[in-house]
N, C-alpha and C positions, 0 to 999 in steps of 0.2 A: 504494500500500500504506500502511494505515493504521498508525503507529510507537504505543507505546504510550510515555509518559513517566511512571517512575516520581516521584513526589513523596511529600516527606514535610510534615506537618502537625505544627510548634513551636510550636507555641501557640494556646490559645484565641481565636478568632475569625478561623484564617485561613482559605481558601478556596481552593480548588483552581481552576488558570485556566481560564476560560470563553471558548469564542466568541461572541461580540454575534449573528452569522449562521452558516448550513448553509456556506457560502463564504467567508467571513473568513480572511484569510492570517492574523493574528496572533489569540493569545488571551489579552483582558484579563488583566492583574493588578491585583491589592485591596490598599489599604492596612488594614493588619493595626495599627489603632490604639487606645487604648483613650481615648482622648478627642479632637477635633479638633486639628490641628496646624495653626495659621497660619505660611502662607509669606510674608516682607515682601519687597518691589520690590528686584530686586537680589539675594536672598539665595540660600541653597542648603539644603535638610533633605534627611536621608535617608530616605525611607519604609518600612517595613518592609514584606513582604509576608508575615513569618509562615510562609512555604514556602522548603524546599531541593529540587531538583532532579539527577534522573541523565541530564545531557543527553549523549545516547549518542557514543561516539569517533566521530569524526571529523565531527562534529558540532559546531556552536556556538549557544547561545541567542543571541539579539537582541534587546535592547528596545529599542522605540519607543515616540516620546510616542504618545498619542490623541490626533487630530485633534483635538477639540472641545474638550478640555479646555486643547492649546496653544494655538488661536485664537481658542477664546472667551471663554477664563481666562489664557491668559498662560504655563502651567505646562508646562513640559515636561523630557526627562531633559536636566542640564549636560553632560553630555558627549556629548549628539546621540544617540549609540548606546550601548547598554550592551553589552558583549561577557560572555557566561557560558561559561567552558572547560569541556569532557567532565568536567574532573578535579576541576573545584570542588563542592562539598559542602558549604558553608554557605548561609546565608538571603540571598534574594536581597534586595537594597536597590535603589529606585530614589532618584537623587538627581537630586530635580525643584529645577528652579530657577524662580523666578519673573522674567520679562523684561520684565513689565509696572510699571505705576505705581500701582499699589493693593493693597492686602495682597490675599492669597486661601486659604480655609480648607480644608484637607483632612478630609475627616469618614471617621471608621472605614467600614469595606466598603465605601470608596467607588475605582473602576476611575482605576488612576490612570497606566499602561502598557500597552504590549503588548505581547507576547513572540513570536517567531519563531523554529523551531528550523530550523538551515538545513546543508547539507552545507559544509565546509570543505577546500580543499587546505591541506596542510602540506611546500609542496615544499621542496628545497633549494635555496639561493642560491650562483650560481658565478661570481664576479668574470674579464669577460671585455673586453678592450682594443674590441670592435666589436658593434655591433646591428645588426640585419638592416635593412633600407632599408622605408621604408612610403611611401605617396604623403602622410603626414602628416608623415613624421618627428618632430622636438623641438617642432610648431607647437602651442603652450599654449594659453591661455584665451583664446577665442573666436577661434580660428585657424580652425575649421572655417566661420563665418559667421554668419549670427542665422537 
C-alpha cells in the first residue's frame, strides 16, 4: 500500500523528494541552496532541503548518504543516519560531512541524500537480573566467523 507523505515547501527552490527509479527504496533529497556551498576535508555544513515533513506515527524518516556522491565525492551524512521523529515539523537538514582530502562543492538542486520512511517499534524497556540462553549468547564482533 502506497502511504502518501504530506510535505510542505519553505522556500523558493525546494523540491519535493524524488525516486532516481520505479524500485528505489529511498527518495532523493535536494539541496535547497541559493549559491554553491563548499564543503572543506574534515569539515561539516548543514544542507538545507527547503522541505518539512509529516512523517506518519509510528513511523521514522531515514536519511542516507547516496552512494555516489559518498564514494565518488567523499560527502556523506556525519552522523551515518539521520533519524526524523513522527513529531518533528521543521526543515529537514542534512549534515554532510566531507571525509575526503579535497574540498567538494555542493551546487543548489543538487541530490544530496536519501530519505526512507520506515515503521518503528516504541517498546518499553524492563530491567530484568536474566536473558534467555541463544546458541550465541554475549559472542561480539566477529564471534559468529568470516
Amino acid at each position: 500500500m502506497m502511504e502518501t507523505i504530506h510535505v510542505k515547501l519553505l522556500r523558493q527552490g525546494a523540491k519535493l523528494p524524488t525516486y532516481g527509479s520505479l524500485e528505489a527504496a529511498g527518495a532523493d533529497l535536494y539541496a535547497c541552496l541559493e549559491a554553491p556551498l563548499t564543503i572543506e576535508p574534515g569539515q561539516t555544513a548543514f544542507v538545507p532541503t527547503g522541505i518539512a515533513l509529516e512523517v506518519p506515527v509510528h513511523c521514522a524518516g531515514l536519511i542516507y548518504a547516496r552512494s555516489g556522491l559518498a564514494c565518488k565525492r567523499d560527502l556523506a551524512p556525519a552522523n551515518k543516519v539521520g533519524v526524523i521523529d513522527s513529531d518533528y515539523r521543521g526543515e529537514i537538514l542534512v549534515a554532510l560531512h566531507n571525509h575526503g582530502t579535497a574540498s567538494q562543492t555542493v551546487e543548489p538542486g543538487e541530490r544530496v541524500a536519501q530519505l526512507i520512511i520506515t515503521p518503528v517499534l516504541q517498546p518499553a524497556y524492563e530491567a530484568v537480573r536474566e536473558l534467555t540462553d541463544t546458541a550465541r549468547n554475549a559472542g561480539g564482533f566477529g564471534s559468529t566467523g568470516k
